[in-house]
C-alpha positions in Angstrom: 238.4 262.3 -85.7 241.2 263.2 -87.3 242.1 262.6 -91.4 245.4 262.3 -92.7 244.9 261.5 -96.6 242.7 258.6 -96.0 245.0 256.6 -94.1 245.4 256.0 -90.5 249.4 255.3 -90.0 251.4 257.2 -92.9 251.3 254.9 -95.9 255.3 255.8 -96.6 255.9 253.4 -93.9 255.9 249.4 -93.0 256.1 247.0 -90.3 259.5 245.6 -89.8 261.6 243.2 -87.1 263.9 245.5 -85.2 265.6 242.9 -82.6 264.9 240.5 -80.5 265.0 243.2 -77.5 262.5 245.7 -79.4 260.9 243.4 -81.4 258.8 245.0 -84.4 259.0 248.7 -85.0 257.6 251.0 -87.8 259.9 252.0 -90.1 260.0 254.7 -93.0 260.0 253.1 -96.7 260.2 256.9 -98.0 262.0 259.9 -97.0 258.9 261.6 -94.4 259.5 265.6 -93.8 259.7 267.2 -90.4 256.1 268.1 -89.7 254.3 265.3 -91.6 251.5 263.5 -89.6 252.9 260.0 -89.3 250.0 258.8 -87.1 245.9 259.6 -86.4 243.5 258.5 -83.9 240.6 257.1 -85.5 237.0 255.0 -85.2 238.7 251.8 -85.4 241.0 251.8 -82.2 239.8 250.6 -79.4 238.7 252.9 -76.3 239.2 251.3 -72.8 238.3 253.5 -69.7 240.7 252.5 -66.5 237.9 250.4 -65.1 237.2 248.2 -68.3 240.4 247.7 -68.9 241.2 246.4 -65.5 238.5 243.9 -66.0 239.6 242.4 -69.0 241.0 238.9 -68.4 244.8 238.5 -67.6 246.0 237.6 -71.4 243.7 241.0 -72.6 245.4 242.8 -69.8 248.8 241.7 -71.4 247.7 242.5 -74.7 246.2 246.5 -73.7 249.6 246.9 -71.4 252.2 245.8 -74.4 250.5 247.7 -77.2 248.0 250.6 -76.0 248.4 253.6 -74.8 247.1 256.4 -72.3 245.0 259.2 -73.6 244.7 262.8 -72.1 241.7 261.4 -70.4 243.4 258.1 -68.9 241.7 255.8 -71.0 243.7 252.8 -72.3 243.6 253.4 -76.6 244.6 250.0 -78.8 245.1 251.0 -82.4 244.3 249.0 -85.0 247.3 249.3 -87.2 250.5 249.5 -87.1 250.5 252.3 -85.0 250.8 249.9 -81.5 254.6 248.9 -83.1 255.6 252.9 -83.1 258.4 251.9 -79.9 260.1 254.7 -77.4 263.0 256.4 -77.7 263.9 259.1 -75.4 265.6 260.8 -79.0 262.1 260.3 -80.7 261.9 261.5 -84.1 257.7 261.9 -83.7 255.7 263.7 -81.2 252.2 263.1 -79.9 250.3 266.3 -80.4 246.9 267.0 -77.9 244.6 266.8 -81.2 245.2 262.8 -81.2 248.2 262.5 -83.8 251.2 262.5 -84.2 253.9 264.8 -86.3 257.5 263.8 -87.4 259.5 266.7 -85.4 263.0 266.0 -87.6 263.0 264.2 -91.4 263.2 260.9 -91.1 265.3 258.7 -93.5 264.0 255.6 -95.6 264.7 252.8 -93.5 264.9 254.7 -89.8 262.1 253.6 -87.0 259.5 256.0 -86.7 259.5 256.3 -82.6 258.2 258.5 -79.7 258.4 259.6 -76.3 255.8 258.0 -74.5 256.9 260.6 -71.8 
């Protein structure tokens, strides 16, 4: 498990309607430096291998497809907080990293949507 100052999803952020296309998104509420972890993987999200997940009934399957995502090992991973809003952009600011966070790779300005790559 990875720390990040005792918090899970970098506390210089909050959840925020985006549009009714993108819905809600993470957005920054201070100025966050290139390099910063914005994001860690911890105890509290939820691990799902392939085969669990496709078990789940239809509305959990809904729920794991909209807001998880797939680990290096092909597991389905829910977070907890507000790290399941952190939307796509194919001009991410943030990066996923192979030790289960994720780094701002460009400042990002108060008020812009913290985003990735899911590529």
């Amino acid at each position: 498990m990875c720390h990040t100052a005792g918090v899970r999803i970098l506390k210089e952020t909050k959840l925020q309607f985006i549009d009714d296309e993108v819905g809600y998104g993470v957005v920054a509420t201070k100025k966050i430096p290139k390099g910063t972890i914005t994001w860690a993987h911890d105890k509290f999200d939820l691990v799902y291998s392939p085969e669990e997940a496709e078990a789940l009934e239809p509305l959990y399957q809904e729920i794991i497809n909209k807001y998880s995502y797939r680990d290096h090992y092909g597991r389905r991973v829910l977070c907890w907080d507000f790290g399941r809003f952190v939307n796509h952009s194919f001009n991410a600011n943030c990066m996923s990293t192979a030790y289960n966070l994720e780094i701002a790779i460009r400042d990002i300005e108060v008020g812009e949507e913290l985003t990735d790559d899911y590529g």
